[in-house]
N, C-alpha and C positions, 0 to 999 in steps of 0.2 A: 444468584446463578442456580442452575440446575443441572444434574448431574442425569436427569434423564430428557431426552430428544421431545423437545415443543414441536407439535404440528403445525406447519405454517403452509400457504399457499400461494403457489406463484399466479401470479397479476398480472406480469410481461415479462416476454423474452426478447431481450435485444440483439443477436449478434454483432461482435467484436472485429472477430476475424475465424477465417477457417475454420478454425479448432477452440474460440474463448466465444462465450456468451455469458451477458451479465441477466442477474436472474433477480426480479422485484417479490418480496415476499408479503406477506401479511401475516399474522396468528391467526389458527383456525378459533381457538379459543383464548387462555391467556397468553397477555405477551411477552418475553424476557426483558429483564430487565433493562435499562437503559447504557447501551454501549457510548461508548467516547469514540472519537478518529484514532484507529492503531488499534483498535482493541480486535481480538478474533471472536470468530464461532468457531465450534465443531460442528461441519454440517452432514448430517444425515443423511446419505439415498437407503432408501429403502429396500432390503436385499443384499445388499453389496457392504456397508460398511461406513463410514465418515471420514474426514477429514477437515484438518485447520484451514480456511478460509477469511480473510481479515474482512472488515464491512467496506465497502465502495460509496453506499450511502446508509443515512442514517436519516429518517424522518422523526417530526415532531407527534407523527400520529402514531407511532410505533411497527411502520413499516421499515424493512431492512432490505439494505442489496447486497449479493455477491457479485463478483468477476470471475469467474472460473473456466479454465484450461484445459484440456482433456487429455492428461496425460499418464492414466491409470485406470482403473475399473470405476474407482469410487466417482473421480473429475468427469469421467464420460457418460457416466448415467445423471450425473444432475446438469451434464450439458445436453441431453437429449432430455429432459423433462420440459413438456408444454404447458402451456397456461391450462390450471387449474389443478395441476399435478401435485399432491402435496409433500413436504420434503422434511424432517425433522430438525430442529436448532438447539445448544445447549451453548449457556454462554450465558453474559460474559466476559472472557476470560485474559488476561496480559493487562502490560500497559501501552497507554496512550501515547499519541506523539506530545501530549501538553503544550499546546500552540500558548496558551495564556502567558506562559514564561517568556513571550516575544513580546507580550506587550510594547507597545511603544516602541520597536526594533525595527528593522528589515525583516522580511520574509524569504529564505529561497527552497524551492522547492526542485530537488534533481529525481529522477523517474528513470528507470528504465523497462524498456517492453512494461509487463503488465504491472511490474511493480507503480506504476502509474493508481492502480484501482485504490491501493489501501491510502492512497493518498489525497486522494479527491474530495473527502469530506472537507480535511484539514484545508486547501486551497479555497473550497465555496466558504466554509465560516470565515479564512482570513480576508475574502474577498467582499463579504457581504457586512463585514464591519471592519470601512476604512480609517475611519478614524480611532480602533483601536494598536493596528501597524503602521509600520512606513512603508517601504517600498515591497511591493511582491514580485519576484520572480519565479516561473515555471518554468524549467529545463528538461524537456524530453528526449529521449534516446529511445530505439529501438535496430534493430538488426535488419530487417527490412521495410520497405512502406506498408506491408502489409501485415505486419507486428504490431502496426501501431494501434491503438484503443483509444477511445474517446474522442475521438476525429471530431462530432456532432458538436460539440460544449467547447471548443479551445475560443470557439469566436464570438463564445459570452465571456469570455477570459480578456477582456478587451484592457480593463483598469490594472491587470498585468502584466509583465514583461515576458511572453513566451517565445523560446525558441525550440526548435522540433530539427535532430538529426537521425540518420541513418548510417548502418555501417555499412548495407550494400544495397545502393537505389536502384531502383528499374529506369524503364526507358521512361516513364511517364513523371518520374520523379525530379521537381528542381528546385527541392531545398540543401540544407546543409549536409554533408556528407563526414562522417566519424564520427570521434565517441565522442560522449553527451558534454566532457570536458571541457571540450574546445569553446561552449558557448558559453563559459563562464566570462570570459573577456569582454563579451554585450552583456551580462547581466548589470543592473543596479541595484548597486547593492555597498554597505560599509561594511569592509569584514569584520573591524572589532567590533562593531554593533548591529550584528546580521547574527539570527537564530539558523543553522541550514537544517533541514529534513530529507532523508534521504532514503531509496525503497530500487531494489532490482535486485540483477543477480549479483551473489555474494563479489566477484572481480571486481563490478563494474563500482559497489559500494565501497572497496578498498581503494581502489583508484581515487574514488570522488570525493572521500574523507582528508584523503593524503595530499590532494591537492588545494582541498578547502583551507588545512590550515595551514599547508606552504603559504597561502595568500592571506594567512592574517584572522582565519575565522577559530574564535579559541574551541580546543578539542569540545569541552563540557556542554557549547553550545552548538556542535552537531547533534543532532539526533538519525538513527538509523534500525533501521526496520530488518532482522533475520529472521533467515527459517531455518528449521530441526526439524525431525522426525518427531512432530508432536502427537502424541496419544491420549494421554490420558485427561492433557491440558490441565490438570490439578497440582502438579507438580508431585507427583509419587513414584511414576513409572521409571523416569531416570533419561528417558528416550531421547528427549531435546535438547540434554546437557552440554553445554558449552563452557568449560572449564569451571570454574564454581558457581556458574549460573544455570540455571533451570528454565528456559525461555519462555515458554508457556506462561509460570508464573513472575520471571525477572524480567522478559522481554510478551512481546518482539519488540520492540521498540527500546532502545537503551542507547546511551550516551557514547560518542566514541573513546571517550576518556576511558568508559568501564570496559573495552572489547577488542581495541585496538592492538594491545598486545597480544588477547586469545588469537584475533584472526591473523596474524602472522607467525601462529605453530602450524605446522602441515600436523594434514588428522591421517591417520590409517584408515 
């Protein structure tokens, strides 16, 4: 990794929704090193500052994606950046979801809104080697139909089990309706021998752990993805602390056996 910002440049821009567009990058020169699914960058705009951004893809050629939101100075200048516009990268940095530990398992995969992106890797590699899994399931949630990401790709997702809800549809909308929970009951899936993976906002991931292993799926083989005020991403700053863990360098990605009790202390 490196601790200063790699210049890379964007190749396409895709819009998501309103306010997310996922951004395809290249190295202008060299490339960082080689990330896993779960792993983040700190990304660069130019001007304004960085932030933790986790990869949406990861190529063999050492092209990289974000999903980014625009919900700050730094989120809205690399979502107004066009092709050609170059962005810095450092990274990278956490860990991984570790899909390999599913080997031979079930797959499930619960999403909400964008936390969908840092999960996408992980779904294409378990989907593009079936005969390393057993069944895969993808569960998305989002708040409205127009939350939702990845629309384009669910209907290459055909060799797995997706279901897609909302917490409030519009008129044009006539799929499932509430939270991402409810479509655990059509998932297939064996809980004792189901890996789950899981990524949104912090509720909707306490919810979705708690009910995982109400039905059987043991604590240590959830995996969940958080977020902190990550800074320094090196684990020195102190910023992303989460009880004795240091997220940056412990997570995002960590076990619910190791977090489940931090996330049921209220934080000041």
């Amino acid at each position: 990794m490196t601790a200063v910002p790699v210049p890379h440049r964007v190749v396409s821009r895709s819009p998501e929704t309103s306010d997310t567009v996922t951004l395809r990058l290249e190295p202008v020169c060299e490339a960082l090193r080689d990330f896993v699914p779960g792993q983040f960058a700190m990304v660069h705009c130019f001007g304004r500052g960085e932030i933790p951004v986790s990869m949406s893809s990861i190529q063999a050629t050492g092209g990289l994606a974000h999903t980014v939101r625009a919900v700050g100075a730094v989120s809205e200048g690399l979502c107004a950046a066009r092709v050609g516009d170059v962005i810095g990268l450092r990274g990278p940095y956490g860990t991984g979801w570790e899909l390999e530990r599913a080997y031979g398992r079930d797959v499930l995969v619960v999403a909400g809104g964008i936390g969908l992106a840092p999960l996408r890797p992980l779904v294409l590699r378990a989907l593009a080697e079936p005969e390393s899994y057993g069944r895969v399931n993808v569960l998305i949630g989002a708040r409205t139909p127009d939350d939702l990401i990845g629309r384009k790709e669910w209907e290459f997702w055909r060799s797995a089990y997706t279901g897609v809800t909302v917490d409030r549809p519009d008129v044009h909308w006539h799929g499932d309706v509430g939270v991402v929970t409810q479509l655990l009951g059509r998932a297939r899936f064996d809980p004792a021998g189901t890996w789950a993976f899981v990524c949104g906002p912090e509720p909707m991931i306490r919810a979705t752990a708690r009910e995982l292993h109400h039905r059987g799926v043991p604590r240590a083989r959830i995996r969940v993805s958080l977020e902190r005020n990550m800074r320094c991403a090196t684990g020195h700053c102190g910023h992303c602390q989460l009880g004795p863990l240091l997220l940056c360098r412990d997570g995002p990605v960590v076990g619910w056996d190791q977090v489940e009790s931090l996330l049921s202390v209220r934080e000041l």
